[in-house]
C-alpha positions in Angstrom: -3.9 3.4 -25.1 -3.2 3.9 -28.9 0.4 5.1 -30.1 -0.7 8.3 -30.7 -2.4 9.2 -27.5 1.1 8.0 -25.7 2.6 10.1 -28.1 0.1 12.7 -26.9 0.6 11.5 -23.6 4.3 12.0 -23.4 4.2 15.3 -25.2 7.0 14.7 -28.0 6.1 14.6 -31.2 7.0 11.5 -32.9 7.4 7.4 -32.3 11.3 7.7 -32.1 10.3 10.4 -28.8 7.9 8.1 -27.4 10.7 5.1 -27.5 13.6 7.6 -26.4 11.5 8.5 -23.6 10.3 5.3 -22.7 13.7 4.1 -22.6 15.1 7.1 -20.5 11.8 6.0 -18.4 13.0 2.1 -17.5 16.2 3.0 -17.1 15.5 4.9 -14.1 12.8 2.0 -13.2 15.8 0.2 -13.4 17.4 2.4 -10.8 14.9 2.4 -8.4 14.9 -1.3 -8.4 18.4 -1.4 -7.6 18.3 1.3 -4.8 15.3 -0.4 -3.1 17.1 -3.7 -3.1 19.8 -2.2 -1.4 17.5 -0.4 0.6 15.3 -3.9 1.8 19.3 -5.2 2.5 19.8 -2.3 4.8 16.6 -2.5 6.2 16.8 -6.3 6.8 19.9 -6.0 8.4 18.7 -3.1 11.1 15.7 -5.2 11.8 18.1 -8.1 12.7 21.6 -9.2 11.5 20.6 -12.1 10.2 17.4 -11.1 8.5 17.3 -11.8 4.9 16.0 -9.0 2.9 12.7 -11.4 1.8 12.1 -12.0 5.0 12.3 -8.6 5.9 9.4 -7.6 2.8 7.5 -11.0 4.1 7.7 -8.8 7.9 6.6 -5.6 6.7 3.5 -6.7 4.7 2.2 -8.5 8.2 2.9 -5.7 10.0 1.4 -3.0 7.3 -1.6 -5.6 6.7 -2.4 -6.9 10.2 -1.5 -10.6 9.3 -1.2 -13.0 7.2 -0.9 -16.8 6.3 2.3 -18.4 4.5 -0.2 -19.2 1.3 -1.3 -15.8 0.9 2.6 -14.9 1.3 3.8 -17.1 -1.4 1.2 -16.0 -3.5 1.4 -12.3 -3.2 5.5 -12.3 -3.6 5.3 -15.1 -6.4 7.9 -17.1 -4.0 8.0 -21.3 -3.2 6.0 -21.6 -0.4 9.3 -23.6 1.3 11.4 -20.3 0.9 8.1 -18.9 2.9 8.0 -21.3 5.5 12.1 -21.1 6.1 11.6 -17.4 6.3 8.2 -17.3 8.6 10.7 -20.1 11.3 13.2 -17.5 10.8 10.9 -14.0 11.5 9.7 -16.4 14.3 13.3 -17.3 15.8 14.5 -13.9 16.1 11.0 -12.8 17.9 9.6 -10.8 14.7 6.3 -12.9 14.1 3.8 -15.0 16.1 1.7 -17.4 14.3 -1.6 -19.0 16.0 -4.3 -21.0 14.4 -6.6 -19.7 12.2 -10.1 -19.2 13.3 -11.6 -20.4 10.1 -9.5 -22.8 8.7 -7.1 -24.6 11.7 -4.7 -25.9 9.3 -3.4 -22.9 8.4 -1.1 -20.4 10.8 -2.1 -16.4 11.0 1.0 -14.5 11.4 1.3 -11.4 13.1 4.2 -8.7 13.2 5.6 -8.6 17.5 5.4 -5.1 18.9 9.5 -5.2 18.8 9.2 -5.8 14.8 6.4 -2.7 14.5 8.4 -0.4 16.7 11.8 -1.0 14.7 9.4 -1.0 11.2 7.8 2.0 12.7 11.2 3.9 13.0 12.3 2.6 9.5 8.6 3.5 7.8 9.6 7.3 9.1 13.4 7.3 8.2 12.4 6.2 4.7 9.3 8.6 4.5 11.5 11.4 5.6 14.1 10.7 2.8 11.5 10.0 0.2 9.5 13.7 1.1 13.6 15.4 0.7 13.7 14.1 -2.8 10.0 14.7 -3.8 10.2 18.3 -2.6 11.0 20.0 -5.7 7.6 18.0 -7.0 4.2 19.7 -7.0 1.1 17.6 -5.9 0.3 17.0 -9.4 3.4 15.6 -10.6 3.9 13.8 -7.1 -0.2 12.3 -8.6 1.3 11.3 -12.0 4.1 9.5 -10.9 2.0 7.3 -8.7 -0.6 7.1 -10.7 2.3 5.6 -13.3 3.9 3.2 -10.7 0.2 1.7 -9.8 -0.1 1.4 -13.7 2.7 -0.7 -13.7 1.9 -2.4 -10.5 -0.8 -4.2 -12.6 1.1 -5.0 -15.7 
């Protein structure tokens, strides 16, 4: 995109718009980041007390995804694969994962979420959903389209 057409884009006028309103912009992306670290903290903590809150993102992508192996784990988070593996013992101690061998390649382990971990994710996915709808209410379709459209933009930066 040129600077003009984010000018365009933006609808203000002028270069000094475009950075005041980009600005304005990653300060609330700044916001959000806060609120959902707070909010994978909570989270962890209702899953079990002793839950870390990257174990507790490591948990929810098995359980949105199926399953899952510790390499594709470290790679998808960008974290040491020893952090993974500490965390993957530790979803396995408090009952949250199982982990057999995989079918195609035995060295590796397939994890999958227990029913316990997708009932309690379950209940959290809705709490979160509910609160999320609230907020977005005063939002049209459209500008509900926009703002996703923007975070998946910046999903792959």
């Amino acid at each position: 995109m040129t600077a003009q057409q984010a000018v365009d884009a933006l609808g203000v006028d002028d270069a000094q718009g475009v950075d005041d309103a980009l600005a304005d912009f990653q300060g609330h992306l700044n916001l959000i980041f806060a609120r959902a670290r707070t909010l994978w903290k909570e989270s962890a903590a209702r899953v079990h007390p002793e839950l870390q809150p990257s174990g507790y993102k490591l948990l929810a992508y098995v359980a949105r995804t199926g399953d899952a192996n510790a390499h594709q784990l470290a790679e998808l988070f960008g974290i040491d694969k020893s952090m993974v593996s500490r965390q993957i013992r530790m979803l396995e101690d408090f009952g949250l994962v199982e982990s057999r061998p995989d079918e195609r390649d035995g060295r590796l382990r397939v994890l999958t979420a227990t029913s316990e971990a997708q009932r309690t994710l379950a209940t959290l996915r809705a709490e979160n959903a509910g609160r999320m709808r609230a907020v977005l209410a005063e939002l049209t379709p459209d500008e509900v389209r926009a703002a996703s459209k923007a975070f998946r933009l910046l999903a792959e930066i």
